[in-house]
C-alpha positions in Angstrom: -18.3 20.9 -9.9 -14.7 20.8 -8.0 -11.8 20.8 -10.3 -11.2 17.1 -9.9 -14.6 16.1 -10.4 -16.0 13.8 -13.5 -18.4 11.3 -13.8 -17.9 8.0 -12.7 -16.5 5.0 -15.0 -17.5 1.3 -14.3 -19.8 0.1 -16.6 -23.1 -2.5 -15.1 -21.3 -5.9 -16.6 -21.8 -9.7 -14.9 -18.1 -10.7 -13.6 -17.6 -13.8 -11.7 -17.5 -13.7 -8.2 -13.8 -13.6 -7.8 -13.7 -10.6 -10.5 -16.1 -8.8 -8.9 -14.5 -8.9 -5.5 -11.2 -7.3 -7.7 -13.3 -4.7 -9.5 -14.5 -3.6 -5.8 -10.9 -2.6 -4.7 -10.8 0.1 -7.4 -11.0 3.4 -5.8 -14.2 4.7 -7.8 -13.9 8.6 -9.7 -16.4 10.2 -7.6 -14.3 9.2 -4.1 -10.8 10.2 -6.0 -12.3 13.3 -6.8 -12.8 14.2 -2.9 -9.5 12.6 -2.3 -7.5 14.4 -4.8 -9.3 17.8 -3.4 -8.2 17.4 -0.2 -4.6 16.5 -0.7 -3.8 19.0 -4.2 -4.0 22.9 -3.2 -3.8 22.8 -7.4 -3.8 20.6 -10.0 -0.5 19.0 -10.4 0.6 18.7 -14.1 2.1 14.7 -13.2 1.8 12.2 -10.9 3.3 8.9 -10.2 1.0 6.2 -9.1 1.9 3.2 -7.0 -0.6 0.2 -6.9 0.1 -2.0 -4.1 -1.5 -5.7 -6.0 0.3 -7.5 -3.4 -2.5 -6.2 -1.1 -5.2 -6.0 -4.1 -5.1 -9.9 -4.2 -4.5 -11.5 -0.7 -8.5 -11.4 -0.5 -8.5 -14.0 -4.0 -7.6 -16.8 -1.1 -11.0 -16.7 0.3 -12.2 -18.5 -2.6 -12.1 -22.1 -3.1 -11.5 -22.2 -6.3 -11.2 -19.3 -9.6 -13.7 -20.4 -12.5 -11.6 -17.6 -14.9 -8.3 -17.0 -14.3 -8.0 -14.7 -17.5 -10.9 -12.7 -16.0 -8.5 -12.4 -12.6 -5.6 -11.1 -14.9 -8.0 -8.9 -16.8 -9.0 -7.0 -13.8 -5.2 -6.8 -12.6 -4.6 -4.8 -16.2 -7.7 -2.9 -15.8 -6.8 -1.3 -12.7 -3.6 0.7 -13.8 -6.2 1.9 -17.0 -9.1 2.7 -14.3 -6.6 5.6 -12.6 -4.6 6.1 -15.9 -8.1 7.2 -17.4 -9.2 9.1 -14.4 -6.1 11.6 -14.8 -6.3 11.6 -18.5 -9.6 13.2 -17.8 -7.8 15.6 -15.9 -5.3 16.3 -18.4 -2.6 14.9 -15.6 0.0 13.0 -17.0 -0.1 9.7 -14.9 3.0 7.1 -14.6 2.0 3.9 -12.8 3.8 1.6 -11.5 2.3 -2.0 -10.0 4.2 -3.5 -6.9 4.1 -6.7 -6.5 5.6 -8.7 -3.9 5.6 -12.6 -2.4 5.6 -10.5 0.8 7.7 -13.0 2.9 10.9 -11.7 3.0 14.0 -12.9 5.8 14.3 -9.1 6.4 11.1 -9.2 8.4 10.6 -13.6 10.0 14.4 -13.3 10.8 13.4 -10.7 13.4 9.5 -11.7 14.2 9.2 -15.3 13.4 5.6 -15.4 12.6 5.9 -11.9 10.4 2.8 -11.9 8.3 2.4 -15.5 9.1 -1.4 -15.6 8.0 -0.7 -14.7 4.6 1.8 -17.5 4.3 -0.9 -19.7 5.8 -3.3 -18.7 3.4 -1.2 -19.2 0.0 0.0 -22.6 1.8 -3.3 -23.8 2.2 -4.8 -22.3 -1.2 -2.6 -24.1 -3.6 -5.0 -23.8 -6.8 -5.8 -19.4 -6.0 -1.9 -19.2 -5.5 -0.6 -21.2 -8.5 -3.1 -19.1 -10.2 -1.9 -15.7 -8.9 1.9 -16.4 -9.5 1.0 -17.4 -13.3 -1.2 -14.3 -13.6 2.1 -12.1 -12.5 4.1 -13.9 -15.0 2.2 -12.8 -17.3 1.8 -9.3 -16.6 5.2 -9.3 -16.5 5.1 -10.5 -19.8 2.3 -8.2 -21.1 2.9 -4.5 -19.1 6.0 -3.4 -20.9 3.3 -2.6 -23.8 1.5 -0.3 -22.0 2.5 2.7 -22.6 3.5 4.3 -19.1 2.7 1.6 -17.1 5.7 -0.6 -15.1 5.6 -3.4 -13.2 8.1 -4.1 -10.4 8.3 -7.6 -8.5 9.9 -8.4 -4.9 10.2 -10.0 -1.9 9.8 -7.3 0.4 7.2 -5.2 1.9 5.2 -3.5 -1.3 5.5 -0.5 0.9 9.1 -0.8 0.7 9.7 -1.3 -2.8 7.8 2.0 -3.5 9.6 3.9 -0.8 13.0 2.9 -2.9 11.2 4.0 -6.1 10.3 7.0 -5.0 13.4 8.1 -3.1 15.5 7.1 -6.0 13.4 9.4 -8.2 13.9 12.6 -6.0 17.6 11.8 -5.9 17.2 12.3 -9.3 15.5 15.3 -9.3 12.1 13.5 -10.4 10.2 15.0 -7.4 7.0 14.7 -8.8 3.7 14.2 -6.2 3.0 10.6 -5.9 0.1 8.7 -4.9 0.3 4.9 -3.4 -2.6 3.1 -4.0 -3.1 0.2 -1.1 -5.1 -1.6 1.7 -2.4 -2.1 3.8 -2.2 -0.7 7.7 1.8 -1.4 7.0 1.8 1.4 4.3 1.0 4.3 6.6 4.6 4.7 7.3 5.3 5.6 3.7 3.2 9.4 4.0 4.7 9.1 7.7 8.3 9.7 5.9 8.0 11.6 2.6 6.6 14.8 2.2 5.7 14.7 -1.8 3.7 10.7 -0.7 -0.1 10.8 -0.4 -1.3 7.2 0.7 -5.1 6.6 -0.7 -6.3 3.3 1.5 -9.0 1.6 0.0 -12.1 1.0 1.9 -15.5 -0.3 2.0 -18.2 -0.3 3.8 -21.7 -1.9 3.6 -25.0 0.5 4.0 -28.4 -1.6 4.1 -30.2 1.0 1.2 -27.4 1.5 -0.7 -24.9 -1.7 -1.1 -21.3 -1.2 -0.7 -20.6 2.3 -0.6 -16.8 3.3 -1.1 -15.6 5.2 1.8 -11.7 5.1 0.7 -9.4 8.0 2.6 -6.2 9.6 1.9 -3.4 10.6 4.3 -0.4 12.7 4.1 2.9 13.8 5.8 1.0 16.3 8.4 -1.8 13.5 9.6 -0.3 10.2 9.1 -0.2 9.0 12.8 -4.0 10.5 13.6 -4.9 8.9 10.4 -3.5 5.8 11.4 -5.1 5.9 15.0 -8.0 6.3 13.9 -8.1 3.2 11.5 -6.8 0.6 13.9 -8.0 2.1 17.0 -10.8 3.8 16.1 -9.6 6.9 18.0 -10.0 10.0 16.8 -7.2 12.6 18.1 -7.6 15.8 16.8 -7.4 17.2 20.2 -5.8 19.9 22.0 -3.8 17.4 24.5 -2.0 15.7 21.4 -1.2 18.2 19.1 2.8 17.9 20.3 2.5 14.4 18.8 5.0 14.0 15.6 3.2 13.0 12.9 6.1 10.6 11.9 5.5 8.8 14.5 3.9 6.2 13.1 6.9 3.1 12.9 7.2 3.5 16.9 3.7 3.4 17.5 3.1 0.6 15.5 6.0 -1.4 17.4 4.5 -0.5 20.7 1.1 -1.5 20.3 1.3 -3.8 17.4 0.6 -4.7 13.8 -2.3 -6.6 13.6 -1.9 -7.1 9.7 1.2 -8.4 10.0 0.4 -10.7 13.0 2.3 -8.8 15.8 0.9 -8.5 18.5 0.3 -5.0 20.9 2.5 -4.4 23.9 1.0 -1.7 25.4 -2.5 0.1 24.7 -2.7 3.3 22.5 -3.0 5.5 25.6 0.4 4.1 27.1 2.3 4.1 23.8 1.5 7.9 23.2 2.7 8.6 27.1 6.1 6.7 26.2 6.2 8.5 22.7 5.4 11.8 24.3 8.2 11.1 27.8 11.0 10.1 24.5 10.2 13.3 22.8 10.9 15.6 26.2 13.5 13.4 28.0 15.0 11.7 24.7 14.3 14.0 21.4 15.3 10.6 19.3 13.2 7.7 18.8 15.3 4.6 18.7 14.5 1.0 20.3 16.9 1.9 23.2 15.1 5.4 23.9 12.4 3.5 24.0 13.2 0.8 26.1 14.5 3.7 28.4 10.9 5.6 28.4 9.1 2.2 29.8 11.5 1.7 32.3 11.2 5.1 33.4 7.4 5.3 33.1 6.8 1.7 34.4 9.3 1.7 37.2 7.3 -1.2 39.0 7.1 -3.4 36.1 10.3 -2.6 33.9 11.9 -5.8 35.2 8.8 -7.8 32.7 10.0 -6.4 29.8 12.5 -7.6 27.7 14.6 -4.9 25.8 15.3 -7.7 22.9 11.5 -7.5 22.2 11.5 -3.9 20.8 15.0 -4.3 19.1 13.6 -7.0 17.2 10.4 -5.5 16.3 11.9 -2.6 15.3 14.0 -4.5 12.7 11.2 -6.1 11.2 8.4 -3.3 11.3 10.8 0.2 11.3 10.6 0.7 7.3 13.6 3.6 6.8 15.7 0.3 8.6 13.7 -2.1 6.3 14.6 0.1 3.1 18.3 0.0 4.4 18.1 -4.0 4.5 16.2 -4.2 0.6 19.1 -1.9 -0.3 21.2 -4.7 -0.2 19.9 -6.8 -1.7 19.7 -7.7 -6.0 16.6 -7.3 -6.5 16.8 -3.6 -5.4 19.3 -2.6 -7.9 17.4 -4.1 -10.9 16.3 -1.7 -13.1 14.8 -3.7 -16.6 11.2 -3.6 -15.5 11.4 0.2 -16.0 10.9 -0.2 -19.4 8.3 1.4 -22.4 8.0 -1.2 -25.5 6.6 1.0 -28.4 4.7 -1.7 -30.5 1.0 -0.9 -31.2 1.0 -4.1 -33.0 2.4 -6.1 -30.6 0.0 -4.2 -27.9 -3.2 -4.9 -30.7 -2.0 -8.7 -31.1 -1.9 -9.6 -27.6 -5.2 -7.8 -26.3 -6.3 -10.0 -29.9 -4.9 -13.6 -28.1 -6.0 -12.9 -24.1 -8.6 -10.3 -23.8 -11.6 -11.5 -25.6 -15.7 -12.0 -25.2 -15.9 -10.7 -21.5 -12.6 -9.8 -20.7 -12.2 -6.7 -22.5 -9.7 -4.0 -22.2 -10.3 -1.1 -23.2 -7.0 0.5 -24.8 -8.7 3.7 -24.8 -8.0 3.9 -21.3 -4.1 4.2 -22.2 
């Protein structure tokens, strides 16, 4: 048994089919265990959790309709317990904090017009799951500051974002402590990409005929976030001797060169010719920036530089590039609020309101806490 290993922790119970689809984006004990290996040398004494639920609940507007909305919020409370109870095994003090964002912000459509433009079509369309979802926040908002340790933050900008403001604030402060962001986002790659003391676990899935849905969730960090993310949207794996000059940082650019297909941008160039340009920047340029850029496909694409307008990668820098998103969010309000980092100590309150919402089948266990 590995030093993060325990045994695993959802229960056989009958959940609606909405539910169950939530209870599947928890990333089971047995797969943290690997994860947590890999990424700690040692065991770290506290960690800061980020839950991206913005992420966690776009897949709620595949269904028609929710039969139990107090089951969806039950399952939105019992994540931050699952991974508050999985390093309370561990004796690691855990903080967690849930992001969640509307996720259709001017910083981004102001630049790329149809920025994430699925998602809006989807909570458009889905009136009944989004009314739903929105109340559901309202009341966590209502309900988290009694859990002990456990914060919820709400904006307008890319999840991904948020936490990278969180998180930076915190070192500022001397509050370097490892953190973990928990997501299913291909946006969120950047955030390991640009902090050292980030590890990103994506959660995945993936179907085997004998065995169901097996959870085959990975983690990435600061020296592999640009492999990891080839390999996830490209399916290419690069650990190989003819890239290993490639900055590992390099994720933003990539992504602006050949596309973000969650977000619904488009690619420019294939991954083969976006490394070339990356790799021509790095000997002819040293910094990345939209105009180095633009300068590299000129340079490498003498005979068709004339196609390609320079506006195109300005503009998708603004909107993708997340240090410049974090610079925009700085400015705004909602950035500088700070009430939702909160702690009310009221067992009663806590025992009174698990008492008036979390009844019959929607239990939560406070032994989690």
């Amino acid at each position: 048994m590995n030093r993060f290993e325990r045994k695993d922790e959802l229960s056989n119970k009958t959940y609606s089919a909405a539910e169950g689809s939530m209870y599947g984006r928890f990333i089971k004990y047995t797969q943290l265990d690997k994860l947590c290996t890999i990424e700690f040398n040692r065991k770290p004494l506290e960690v800061n959790v980020f839950i991206d639920m913005t992420q966690f609940l776009y897949h709620l507007y595949r269904f028609n309709s929710v039969t139990d909305p107090i089951g969806i919020l039950t399952t939105m409370i019992n994540m931050p317990l699952h991974y508050r109870n999985y390093f309370n095994r561990l004796g690691i003090k855990s903080n967690i904090f849930i992001i969640y964002s509307s996720n259709a912000s001017i910083n981004n459509y102001r630049y790329v017009p149809m920025y994430n433009n699925k998602y809006k079509g989807l909570a458009e369309s889905n009136r009944e799951v989004h009314t739903i979802v929105t109340h559901n926040i309202e009341l966590l908002k209502t309900l988290v500051p009694y859990f002990p340790g456990i914060y919820l933050k709400i904006g307008t900008v890319e999840p991904t974002v948020i936490a990278y403001d969180i998180i930076d604030k915190f070192t500022r402060k001397g509050l370097d402590l490892p953190s973990i962001f928990i997501t299913a986002s291909d946006y969120a790659f950047q955030l390991p990409a640009v902090l050292r003391n980030v590890v990103m676990m994506y959660k995945r899935s993936r179907r085997e005929e004998d065995k169901g849905y097996v959870d085959t969730s990975f983690s990435v960090n600061n020296s592999n976030a640009l492999f990891a993310y080839i390999l996830k949207t490209k399916n290419k794996n690069l650990s190989v001797e003819k890239y290993t000059n490639l900055n590992q940082s390099w994720v933003s650019p990539f992504m602006i060169l050949t596309g973000l297909q969650c977000r619904d941008i488009k690619s420019l160039f294939s991954y083969g010719k976006a490394l070339e340009i990356l790799q021509y920047i790095n000997a002819s340029y040293q910094v990345i920036t939209p105009e180095s850029m633009y300068n590299a496909i000129v340079d490498t694409n003498k005979d068709k530089a004339f196609l390609f307008p320079k506006e195109e990668l300005e503009l998708r820098y603004c909107a993708i590039d997340i240090d410049f998103q974090l610079k925009l969010y700085r400015e705004m309000p909602e950035s500088l609020e700070t009430s939702w980092l909160k702690d009310l100590e009221d067992p009663v309150a806590l025992n009174d309101i698990i008492n008036t919402y979390f009844q019959g089948k929607n239990l939560i266990d406070l032994g989690m806490l």
